[in-house]
C-alpha positions as CSV (number, residue, x, y, z in Angstrom):
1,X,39.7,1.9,86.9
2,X,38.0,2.7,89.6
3,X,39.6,1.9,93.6
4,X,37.4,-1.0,94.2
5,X,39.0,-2.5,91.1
6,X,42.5,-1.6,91.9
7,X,42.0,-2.8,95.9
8,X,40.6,-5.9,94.7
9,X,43.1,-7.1,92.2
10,X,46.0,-5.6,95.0
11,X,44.8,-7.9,97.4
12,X,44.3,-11.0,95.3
13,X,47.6,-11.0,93.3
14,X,49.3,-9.2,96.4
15,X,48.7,-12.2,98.1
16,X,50.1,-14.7,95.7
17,X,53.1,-12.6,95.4
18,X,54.3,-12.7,99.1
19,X,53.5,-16.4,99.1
20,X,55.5,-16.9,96.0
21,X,58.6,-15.0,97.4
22,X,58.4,-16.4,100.8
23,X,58.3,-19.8,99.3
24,X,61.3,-19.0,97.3
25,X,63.1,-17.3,100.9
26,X,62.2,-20.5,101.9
27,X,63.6,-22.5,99.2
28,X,67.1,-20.2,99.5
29,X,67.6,-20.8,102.8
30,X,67.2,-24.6,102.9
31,X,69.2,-25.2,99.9
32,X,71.9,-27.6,100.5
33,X,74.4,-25.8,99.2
34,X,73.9,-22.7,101.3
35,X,74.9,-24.3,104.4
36,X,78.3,-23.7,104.4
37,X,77.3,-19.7,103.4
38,X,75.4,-19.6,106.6
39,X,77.6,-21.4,108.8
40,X,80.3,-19.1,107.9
41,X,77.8,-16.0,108.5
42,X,77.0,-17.5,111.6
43,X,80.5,-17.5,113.2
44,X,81.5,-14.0,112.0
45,X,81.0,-12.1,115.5
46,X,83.4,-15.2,117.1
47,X,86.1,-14.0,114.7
48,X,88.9,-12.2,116.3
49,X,89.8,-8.6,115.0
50,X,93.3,-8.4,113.6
């Protein structure tokens, strides 16, 4: 294997990788069923200490 070779395939499949896992970030975050997670992340600073 020479660097060419190994740069090459990097780039190709390195591509599809960061689209596959920002489409699945993507996917995560616009779940329905996440909403409530985030809303409750969302308000944690506006909780009082005890």
């Amino acid at each position: 294997m020479t660097y060419e070779t190994v740069s090459s395939f990097a780039q190709s499949w390195g591509l599809v990788y960061l689209v596959i896992l920002f489409a699945g970030a993507l996917v995560y975050a616009l779940w329905p069923g996440a909403q409530k997670k985030f809303d409750d992340a969302a308000h944690i600073p506006f909780k009082e200490d005890r």
